[in-house]
C-alpha positions as CSV (number, residue, x, y, z in Angstrom):
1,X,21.4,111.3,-67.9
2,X,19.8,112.4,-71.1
3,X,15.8,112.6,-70.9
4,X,13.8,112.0,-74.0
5,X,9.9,113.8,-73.9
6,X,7.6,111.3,-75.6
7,X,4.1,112.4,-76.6
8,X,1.5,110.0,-77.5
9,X,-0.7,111.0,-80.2
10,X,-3.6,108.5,-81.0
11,X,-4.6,107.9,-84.2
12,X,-7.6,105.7,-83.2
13,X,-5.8,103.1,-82.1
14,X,-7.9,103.4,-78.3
15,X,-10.7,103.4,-80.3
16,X,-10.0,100.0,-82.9
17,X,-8.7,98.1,-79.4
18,X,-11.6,99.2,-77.3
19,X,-13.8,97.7,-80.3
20,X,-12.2,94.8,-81.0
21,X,-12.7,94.2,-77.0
22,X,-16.4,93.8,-77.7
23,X,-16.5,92.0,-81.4
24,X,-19.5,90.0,-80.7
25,X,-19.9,86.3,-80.7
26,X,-22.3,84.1,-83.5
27,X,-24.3,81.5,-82.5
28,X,-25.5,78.5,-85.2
29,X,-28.0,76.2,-84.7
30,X,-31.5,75.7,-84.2
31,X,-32.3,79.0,-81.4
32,X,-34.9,81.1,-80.5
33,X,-38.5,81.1,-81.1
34,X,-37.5,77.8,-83.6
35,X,-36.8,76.0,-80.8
36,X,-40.6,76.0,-79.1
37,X,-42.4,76.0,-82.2
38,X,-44.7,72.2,-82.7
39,X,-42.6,69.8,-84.8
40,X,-45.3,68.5,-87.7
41,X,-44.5,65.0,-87.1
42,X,-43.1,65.0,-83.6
43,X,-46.0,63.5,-81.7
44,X,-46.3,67.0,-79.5
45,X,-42.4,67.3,-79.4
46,X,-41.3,71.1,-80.5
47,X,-38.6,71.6,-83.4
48,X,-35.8,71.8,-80.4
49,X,-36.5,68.5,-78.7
50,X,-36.7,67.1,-82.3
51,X,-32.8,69.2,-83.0
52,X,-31.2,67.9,-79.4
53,X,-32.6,64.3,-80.1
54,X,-30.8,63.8,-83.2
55,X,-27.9,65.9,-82.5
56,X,-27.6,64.2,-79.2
57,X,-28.7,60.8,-79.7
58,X,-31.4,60.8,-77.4
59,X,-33.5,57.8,-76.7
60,X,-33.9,55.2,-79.5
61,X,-32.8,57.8,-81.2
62,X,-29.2,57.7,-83.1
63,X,-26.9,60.4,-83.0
64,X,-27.4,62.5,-85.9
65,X,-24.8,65.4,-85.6
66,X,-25.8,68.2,-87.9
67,X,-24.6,71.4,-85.5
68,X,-22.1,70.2,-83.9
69,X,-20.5,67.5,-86.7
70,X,-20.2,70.5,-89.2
71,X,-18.3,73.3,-86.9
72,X,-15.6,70.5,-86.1
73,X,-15.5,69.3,-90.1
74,X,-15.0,73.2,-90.6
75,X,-13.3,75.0,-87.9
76,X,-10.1,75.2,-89.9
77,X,-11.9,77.3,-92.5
78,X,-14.2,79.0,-89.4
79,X,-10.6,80.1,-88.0
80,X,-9.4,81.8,-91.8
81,X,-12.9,82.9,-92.8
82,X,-13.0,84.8,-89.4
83,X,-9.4,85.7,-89.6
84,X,-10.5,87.7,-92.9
85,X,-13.1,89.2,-91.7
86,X,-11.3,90.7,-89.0
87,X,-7.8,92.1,-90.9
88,X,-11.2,93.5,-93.0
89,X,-12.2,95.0,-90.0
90,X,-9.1,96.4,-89.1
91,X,-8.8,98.2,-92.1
92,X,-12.0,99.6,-92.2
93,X,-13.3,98.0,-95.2
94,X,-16.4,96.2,-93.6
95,X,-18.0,97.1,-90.6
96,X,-18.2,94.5,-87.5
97,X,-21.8,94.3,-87.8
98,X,-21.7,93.4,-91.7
99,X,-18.4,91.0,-91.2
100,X,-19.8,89.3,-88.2
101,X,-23.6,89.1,-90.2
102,X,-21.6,87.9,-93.1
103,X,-19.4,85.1,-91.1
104,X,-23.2,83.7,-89.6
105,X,-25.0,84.0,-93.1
106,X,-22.5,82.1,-94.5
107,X,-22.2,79.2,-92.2
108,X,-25.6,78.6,-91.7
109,X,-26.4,78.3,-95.4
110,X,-23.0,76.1,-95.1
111,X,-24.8,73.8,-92.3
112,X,-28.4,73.7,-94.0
113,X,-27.0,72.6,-97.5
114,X,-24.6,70.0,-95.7
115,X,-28.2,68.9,-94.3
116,X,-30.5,68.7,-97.5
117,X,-27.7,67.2,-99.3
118,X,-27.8,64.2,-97.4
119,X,-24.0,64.2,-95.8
120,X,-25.5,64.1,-91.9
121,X,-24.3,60.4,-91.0
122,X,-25.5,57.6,-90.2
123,X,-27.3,56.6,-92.7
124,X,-30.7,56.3,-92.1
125,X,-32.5,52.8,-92.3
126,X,-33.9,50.7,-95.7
127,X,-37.0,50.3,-93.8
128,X,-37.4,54.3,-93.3
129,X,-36.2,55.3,-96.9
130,X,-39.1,52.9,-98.5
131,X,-41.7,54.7,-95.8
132,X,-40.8,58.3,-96.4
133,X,-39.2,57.9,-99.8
134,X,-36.0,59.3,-98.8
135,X,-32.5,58.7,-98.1
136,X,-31.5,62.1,-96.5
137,X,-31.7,62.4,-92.6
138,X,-33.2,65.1,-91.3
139,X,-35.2,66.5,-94.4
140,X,-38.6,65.0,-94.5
141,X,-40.7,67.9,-93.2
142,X,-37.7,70.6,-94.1
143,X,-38.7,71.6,-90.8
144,X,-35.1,70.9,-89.1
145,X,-33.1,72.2,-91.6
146,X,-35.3,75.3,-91.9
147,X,-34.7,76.1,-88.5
148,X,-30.8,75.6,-88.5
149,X,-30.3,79.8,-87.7
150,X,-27.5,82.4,-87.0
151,X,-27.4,85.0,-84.1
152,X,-25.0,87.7,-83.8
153,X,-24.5,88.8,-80.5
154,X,-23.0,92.3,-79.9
155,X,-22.2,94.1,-76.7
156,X,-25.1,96.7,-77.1
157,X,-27.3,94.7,-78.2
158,X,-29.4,91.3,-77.2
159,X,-28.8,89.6,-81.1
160,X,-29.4,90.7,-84.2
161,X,-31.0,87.9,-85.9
162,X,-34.6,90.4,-86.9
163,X,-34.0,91.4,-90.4
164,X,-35.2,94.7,-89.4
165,X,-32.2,94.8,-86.7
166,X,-30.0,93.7,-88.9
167,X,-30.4,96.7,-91.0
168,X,-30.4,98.8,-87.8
169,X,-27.2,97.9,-87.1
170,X,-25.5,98.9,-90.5
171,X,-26.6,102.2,-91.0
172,X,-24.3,102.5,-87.8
């Protein structure tokens, strides 16, 4: 029987797969230091209780999905978007830091303006439009929708959300 010699020369292929292993993750939403900070008109609740109470429907309160109602309008176009970044990636035209930065910039800014334009349902009542002056949920101290943030989590480090990390993290 014939014997055939086979010698395996990476390329950076052990390299690309080890990588991909550890991509990151991206978190949206309100998180962090957002999520303790006083609400202006929340009657001692923080920015997060005021977030999980409309998101959830907490209380007397209605559910007001703005996190969670937006990732399932969009996870089609999460899937493609991310998709892109990653045959990006692969061929070394964008870093994983900047692609996954990119993918969480993008979104959020996606979630706040679905927000501020007025599209988180349901409708709010007549009597609180003639009060604040408002039909949009969720805008009336631009609190909420300021606080709507992205986190990139990689394997070496805890999340790049600081500006200053941010920029850490591409010069690598």
């Amino acid at each position: 029987m014939p014997r055939a010699k086979i010698k395996d020369i990476d390329r950076g292929f052990k390299k690309l797969a080890e990588s991909l292993g550890e991509m990151g993750a991206i978190t949206i939403g309100v998180q962090g230091k957002d999520v303790d900070r006083p609400h202006p008109n929340g009657h001692g609740q923080t920015v997060g209780d005021i977030a999980r109470m409309h998101e959830l429907g907490l209380g007397t309160q209605k559910k007001r999905s703005f996190c969670v109602a937006w990732i399932d309008e969009n996870a089609a176009r999460m899937r493609k978007e991310s998709a892109r970044q990653l045959a990006a990636v692969l061929k070394g035209t964008i870093t994983r830091n900047k692609a996954l930065i990119k993918l969480g910039y993008s979104w959020t800014e996606d979630m706040r303006n679905r927000v501020w334009a007025g599209h988180v349902q349901p409708p709010i009542a007549q009597a609180t439009i003639d009060k604040k002056g408002d039909d949009r949920a969720l805008v009336e101290t631009i609190t909420l929708h300021d606080a709507i943030t992205y986190k990139v989590w990689l394997p070496q480090f805890k999340s790049i959300r600081d500006p200053a990390q941010r920029e850490a993290a591409r010069k690598k």
